[in-house]
C-alpha positions as CSV (number, residue, x, y, z in Angstrom):
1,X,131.0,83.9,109.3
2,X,132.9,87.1,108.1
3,X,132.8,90.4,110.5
4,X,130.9,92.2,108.4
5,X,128.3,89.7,109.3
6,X,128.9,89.1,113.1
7,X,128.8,92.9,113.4
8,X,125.5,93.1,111.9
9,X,122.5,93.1,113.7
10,X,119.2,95.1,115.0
11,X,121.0,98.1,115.9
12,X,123.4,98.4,112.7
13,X,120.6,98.2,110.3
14,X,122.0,98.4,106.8
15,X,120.7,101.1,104.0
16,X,118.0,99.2,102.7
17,X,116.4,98.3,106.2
18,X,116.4,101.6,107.0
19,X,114.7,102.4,103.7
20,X,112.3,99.5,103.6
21,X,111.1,100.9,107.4
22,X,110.3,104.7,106.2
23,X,108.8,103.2,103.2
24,X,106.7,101.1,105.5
25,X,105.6,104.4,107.8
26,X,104.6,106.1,104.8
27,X,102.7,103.2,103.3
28,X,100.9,102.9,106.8
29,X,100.1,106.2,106.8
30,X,98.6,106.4,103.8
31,X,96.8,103.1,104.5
32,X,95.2,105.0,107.7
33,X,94.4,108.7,106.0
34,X,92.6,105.8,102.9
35,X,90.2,104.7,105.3
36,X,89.5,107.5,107.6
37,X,89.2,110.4,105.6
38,X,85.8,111.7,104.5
39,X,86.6,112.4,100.8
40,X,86.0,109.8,98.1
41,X,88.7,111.0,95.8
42,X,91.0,111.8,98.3
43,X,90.7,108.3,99.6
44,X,91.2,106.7,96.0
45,X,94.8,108.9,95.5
46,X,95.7,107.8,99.3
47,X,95.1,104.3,98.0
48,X,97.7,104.9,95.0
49,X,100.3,105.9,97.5
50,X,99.3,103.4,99.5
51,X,100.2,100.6,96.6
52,X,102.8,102.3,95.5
53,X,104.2,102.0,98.9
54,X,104.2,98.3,98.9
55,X,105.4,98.1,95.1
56,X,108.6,99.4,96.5
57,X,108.8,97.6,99.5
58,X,108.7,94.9,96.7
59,X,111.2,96.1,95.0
60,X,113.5,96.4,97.9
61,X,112.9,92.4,98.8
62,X,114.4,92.2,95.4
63,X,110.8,91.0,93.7
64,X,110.9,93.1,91.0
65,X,108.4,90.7,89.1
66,X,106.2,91.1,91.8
67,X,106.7,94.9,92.6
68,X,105.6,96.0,88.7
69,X,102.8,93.7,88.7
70,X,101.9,95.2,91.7
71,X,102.0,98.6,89.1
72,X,99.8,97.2,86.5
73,X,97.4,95.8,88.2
74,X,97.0,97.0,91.2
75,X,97.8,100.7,91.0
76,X,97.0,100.7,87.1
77,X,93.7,98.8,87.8
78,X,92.3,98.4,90.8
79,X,92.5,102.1,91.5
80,X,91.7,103.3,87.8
81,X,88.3,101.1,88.3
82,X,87.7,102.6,91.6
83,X,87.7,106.2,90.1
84,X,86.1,104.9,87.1
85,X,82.7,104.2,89.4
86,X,82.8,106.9,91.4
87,X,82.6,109.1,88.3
88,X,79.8,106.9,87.4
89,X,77.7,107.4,90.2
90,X,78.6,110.8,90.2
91,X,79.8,110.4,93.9
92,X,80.6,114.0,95.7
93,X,84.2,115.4,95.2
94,X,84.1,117.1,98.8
95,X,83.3,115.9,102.5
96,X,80.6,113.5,102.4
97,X,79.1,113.0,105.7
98,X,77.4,109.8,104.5
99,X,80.9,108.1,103.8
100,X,81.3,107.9,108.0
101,X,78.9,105.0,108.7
102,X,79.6,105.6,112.7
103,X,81.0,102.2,113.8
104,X,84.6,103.4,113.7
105,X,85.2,101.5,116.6
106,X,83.4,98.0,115.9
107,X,85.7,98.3,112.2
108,X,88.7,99.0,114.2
109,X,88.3,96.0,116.7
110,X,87.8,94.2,113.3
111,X,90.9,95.6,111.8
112,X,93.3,94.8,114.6
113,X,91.8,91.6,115.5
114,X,92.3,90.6,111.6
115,X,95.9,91.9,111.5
116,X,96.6,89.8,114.4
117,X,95.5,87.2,113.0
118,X,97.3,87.4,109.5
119,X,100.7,88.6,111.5
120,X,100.4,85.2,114.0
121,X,99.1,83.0,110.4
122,X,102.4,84.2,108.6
123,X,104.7,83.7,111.4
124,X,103.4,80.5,112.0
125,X,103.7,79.5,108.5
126,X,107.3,80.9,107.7
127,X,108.8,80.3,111.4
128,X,111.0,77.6,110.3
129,X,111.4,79.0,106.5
130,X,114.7,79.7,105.4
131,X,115.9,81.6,102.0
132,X,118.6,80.5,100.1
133,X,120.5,83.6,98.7
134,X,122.2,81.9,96.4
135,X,119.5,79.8,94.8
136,X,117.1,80.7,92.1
137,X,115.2,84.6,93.4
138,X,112.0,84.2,94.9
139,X,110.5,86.8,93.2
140,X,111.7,85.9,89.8
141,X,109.2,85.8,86.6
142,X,109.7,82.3,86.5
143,X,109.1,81.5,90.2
144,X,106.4,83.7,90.5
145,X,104.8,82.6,87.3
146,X,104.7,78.6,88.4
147,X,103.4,79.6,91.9
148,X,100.5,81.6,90.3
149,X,99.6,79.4,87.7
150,X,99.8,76.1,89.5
151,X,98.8,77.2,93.4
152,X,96.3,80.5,92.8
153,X,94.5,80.1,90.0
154,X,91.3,80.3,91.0
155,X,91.8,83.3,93.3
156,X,93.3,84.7,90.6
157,X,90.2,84.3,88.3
158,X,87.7,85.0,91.3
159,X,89.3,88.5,91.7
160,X,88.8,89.4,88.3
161,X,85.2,88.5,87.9
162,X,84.9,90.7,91.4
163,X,86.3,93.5,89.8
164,X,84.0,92.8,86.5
165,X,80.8,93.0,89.1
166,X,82.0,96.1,90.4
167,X,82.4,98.1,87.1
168,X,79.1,96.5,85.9
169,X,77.5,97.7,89.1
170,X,78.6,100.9,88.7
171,X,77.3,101.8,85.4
172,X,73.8,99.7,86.4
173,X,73.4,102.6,89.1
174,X,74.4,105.3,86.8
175,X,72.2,104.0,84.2
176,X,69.0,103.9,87.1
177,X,70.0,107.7,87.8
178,X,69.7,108.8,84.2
179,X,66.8,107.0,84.2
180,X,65.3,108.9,87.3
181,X,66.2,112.4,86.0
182,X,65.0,111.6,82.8
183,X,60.6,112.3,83.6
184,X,62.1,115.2,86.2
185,X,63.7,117.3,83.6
186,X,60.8,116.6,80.6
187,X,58.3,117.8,83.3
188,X,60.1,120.5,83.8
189,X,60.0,121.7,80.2
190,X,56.0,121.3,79.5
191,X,55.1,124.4,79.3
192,X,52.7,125.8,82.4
193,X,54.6,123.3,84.4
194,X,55.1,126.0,87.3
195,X,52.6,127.3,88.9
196,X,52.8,130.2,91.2
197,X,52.4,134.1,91.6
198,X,54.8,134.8,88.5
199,X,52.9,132.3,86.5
200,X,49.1,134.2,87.8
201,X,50.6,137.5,87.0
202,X,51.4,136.8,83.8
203,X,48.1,135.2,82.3
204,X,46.2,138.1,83.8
């Protein structure tokens, strides 16, 4: 063991610690302002920063395969689909009171009891897990590539059709809206359709 090594430790973090810990604050933060703010849009944009945090937390564990398809799909995708159906349903681009459902506290007991639980699954599973730096990289195209295709296949293909339902969804409500609107706006052109003291006045 050299003394670069022995003198490293928790309180001589190197560059890139320090820089994957900021990039983690901001990540959580805008993981926190995504679900608590009251603005549709502004929550979709949070959510970009929110991916893009994690594509470069990515890219600091040296997974760059894995940080730009966390880009594409994620941050290209997930969010463009997002913004695609609330244009759709023509959701509101200020403060929409209906977006707090008032169980803020039930989904945070939820929330932290499910963080828990991931943080004590992933411990438990990596505990003894050891990465060799001078094998093949983890996050490598080809590693990543036999781990997806062989392992998570069908969770793969299962978020896909999930993401399918939502954009069909989407324009299904928009298309019931139109649809609604429609009789409303031919009534109101039929002429005598309004009836009132402007309309008395002028047939007399």
């Amino acid at each position: 063991m050299s003394i670069a090594a022995a003198s490293h430790g928790f309180l001589s973090p190197t560059g890139v610690e320090i820089a994957f810990l900021l990039v983690g604050l901001v990540t959580f933060g805008a993981a926190l302002v995504t679900v608590t703010t009251r603005q549709l849009v502004h929550a979709a944009l949070w959510l970009v920063v929110a991916l893009g945090g994690i594509a470069v937390e990515y890219l600091l564990l040296t997974a760059e395969f894995i940080a730009w398809v966390q880009v594409l799909i994620y941050v290209g995708s997930v969010v463009v689909l997002l913004l695609f159906g609330l244009m759709l349903t023509k959701a509101p681009i200020g403060r929409s009171p209906d977006a707090d459902s008032g169980n803020r506290w039930a989904a945070l007991t939820v929330a932290v009891a499910a963080a828990a639980a991931l943080v004590w699954v992933v411990v438990d599973a990596f505990r003894t897990t050891w990465v060799d730096l001078d094998g093949a990289a983890a996050g490598s195209t080809r590693a990543t590539g036999e781990s997806l295709f062989q392992n998570w296949v069908l969770p793969f293909e299962a978020l896909s059709v999930l993401l399918l339902a939502a954009l069909v969804g989407a324009i299904v409500l928009s298309r019931k809206a139109k649809a609604a609107a429609a009789p409303q706006a031919a009534a109101s052109q039929v002429p005598g359709a309004h009836s009132g003291p402007g309309a008395k006045e002028g047939v007399r």
